[in-house]
Each structure stands twice: as structure tokens, then as C-alpha cells.
C-alpha positions in Angstrom: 139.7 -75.6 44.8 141.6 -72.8 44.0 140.4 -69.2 43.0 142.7 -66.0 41.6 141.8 -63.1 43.7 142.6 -59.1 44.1 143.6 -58.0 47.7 140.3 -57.2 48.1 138.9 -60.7 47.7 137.0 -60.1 44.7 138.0 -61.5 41.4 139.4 -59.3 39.0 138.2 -60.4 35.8 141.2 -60.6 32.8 140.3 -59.2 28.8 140.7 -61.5 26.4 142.5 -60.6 23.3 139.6 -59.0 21.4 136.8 -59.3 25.0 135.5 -60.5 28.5 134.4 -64.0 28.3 132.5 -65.3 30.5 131.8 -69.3 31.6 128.4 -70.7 31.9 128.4 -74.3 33.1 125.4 -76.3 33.4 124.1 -75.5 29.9 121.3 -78.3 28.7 122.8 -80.9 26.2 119.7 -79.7 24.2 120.4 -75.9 24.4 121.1 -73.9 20.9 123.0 -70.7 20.4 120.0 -68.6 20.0 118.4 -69.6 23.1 121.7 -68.8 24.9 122.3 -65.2 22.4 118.3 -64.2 23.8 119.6 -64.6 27.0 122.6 -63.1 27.3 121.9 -60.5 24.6 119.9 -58.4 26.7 122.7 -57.3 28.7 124.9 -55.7 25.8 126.3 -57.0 22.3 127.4 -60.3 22.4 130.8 -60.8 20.4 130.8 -64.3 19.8 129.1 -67.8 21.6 131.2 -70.7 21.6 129.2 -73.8 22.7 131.1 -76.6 22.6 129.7 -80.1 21.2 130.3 -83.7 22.1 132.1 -85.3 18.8 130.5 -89.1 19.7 126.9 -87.9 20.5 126.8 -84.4 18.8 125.0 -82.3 21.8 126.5 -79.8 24.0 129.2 -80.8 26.4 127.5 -78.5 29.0 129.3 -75.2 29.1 129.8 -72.2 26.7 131.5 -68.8 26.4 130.0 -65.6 26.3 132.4 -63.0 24.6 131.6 -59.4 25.3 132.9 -55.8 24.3 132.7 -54.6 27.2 133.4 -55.1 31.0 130.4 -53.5 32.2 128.0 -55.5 29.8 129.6 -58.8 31.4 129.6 -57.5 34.8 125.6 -56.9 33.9 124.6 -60.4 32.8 127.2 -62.5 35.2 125.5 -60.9 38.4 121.8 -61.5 36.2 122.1 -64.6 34.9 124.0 -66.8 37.3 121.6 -68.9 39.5 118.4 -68.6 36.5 117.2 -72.0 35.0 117.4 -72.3 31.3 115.7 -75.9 29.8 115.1 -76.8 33.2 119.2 -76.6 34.8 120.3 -74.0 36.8 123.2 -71.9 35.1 126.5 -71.1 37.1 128.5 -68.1 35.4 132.1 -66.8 36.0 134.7 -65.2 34.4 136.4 -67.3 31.9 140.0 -65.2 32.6 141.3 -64.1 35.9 144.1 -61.6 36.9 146.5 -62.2 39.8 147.8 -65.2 41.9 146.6 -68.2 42.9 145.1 -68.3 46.4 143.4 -70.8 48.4 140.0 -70.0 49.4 
């Protein structure tokens, strides 16, 4: 697997047009917007959810974006969230852009 990095080895997230957006995989076929917003809100404003749904059985396809203002407020809940359980599966977050190259591990 590939990941972009900085020369520092860290990944340097990239704005959207209007945010940061972040990626949360492993999101419960069951899980709702509001359960994800309670979550996520804490951290600063969220813009916008997009949770994705299965056209041939309706629930979630088991990741959604996370659009916020601000860097720091997605900094905040990427390091806070990523690893916590929500409906019983474990939540992976990254950034849904990246800046830079692409460099093997």
C-alpha cells in the first residue's frame, strides 16, 4: 500500500474546496448521521456528513466523510476518535485528501 507523505514522514493533510474531510471506515451498516454528528461534533462544527448507502440493501456501505472548517478541529477528532468503537466496530480515521508524492511505506 501506498501513502503520500511530507519529508518529514507525516501526512500533510490537503483542503478540500470548501474543508478538511476526513475518512472513517469501519462505520456499522446500522449507524445514522446523528450518531456519527454526536461524535464527531464535539471536536468543532461539522460542515457536512456524507454517509454513503448500499443502493440493493439500503444500509451504509461502511465509511463516511467528515467535512470540517477548520484544520485544527480535524486534527482534534482524527487523533480522538480513531481506534473508539461505535455500535460495537472499531473506527479507523484518516485524511480523505493528501498533499505531495506518492511514496512507498
Amino acid at each position: 500500500m501506498q501513502k503520500r507523505r511530507d519529508g518529514e514522514g507525516e501526512e500533510e493533510p490537503a483542503k478540500s474546496v470548501e474543508g478538511w474531510i476526513l475518512f472513517v471506515a469501519g462505520v456499522h451498516e446500522e449507524a445514522t448521521e446523528e450518531e456519527l454528528l454526536s461524535l464527531f461534533d464535539e471536536y468543532g462544527e461539522v460542515k457536512n456528513i456524507n454517509l454513503p448507502l448500499d443502493r440493493c440493501t439500503c444500509y451504509v456501505k461502511g465509511y463516511a466523510l467528515i467535512e470540517y472548517a477548520d484544520l485544527e478541529s480535524a486534527k482534534q477528532a482524527m487523533r480522538a476518535v480513531d481506534g473508539n468503537e461505535l455500535n460495537d466496530q472499531i473506527l479507523r480515521v484518516s485524511w480523505a485528501f493528501l498533499k505531495g508524492p506518492i511514496r512507498d511505506r
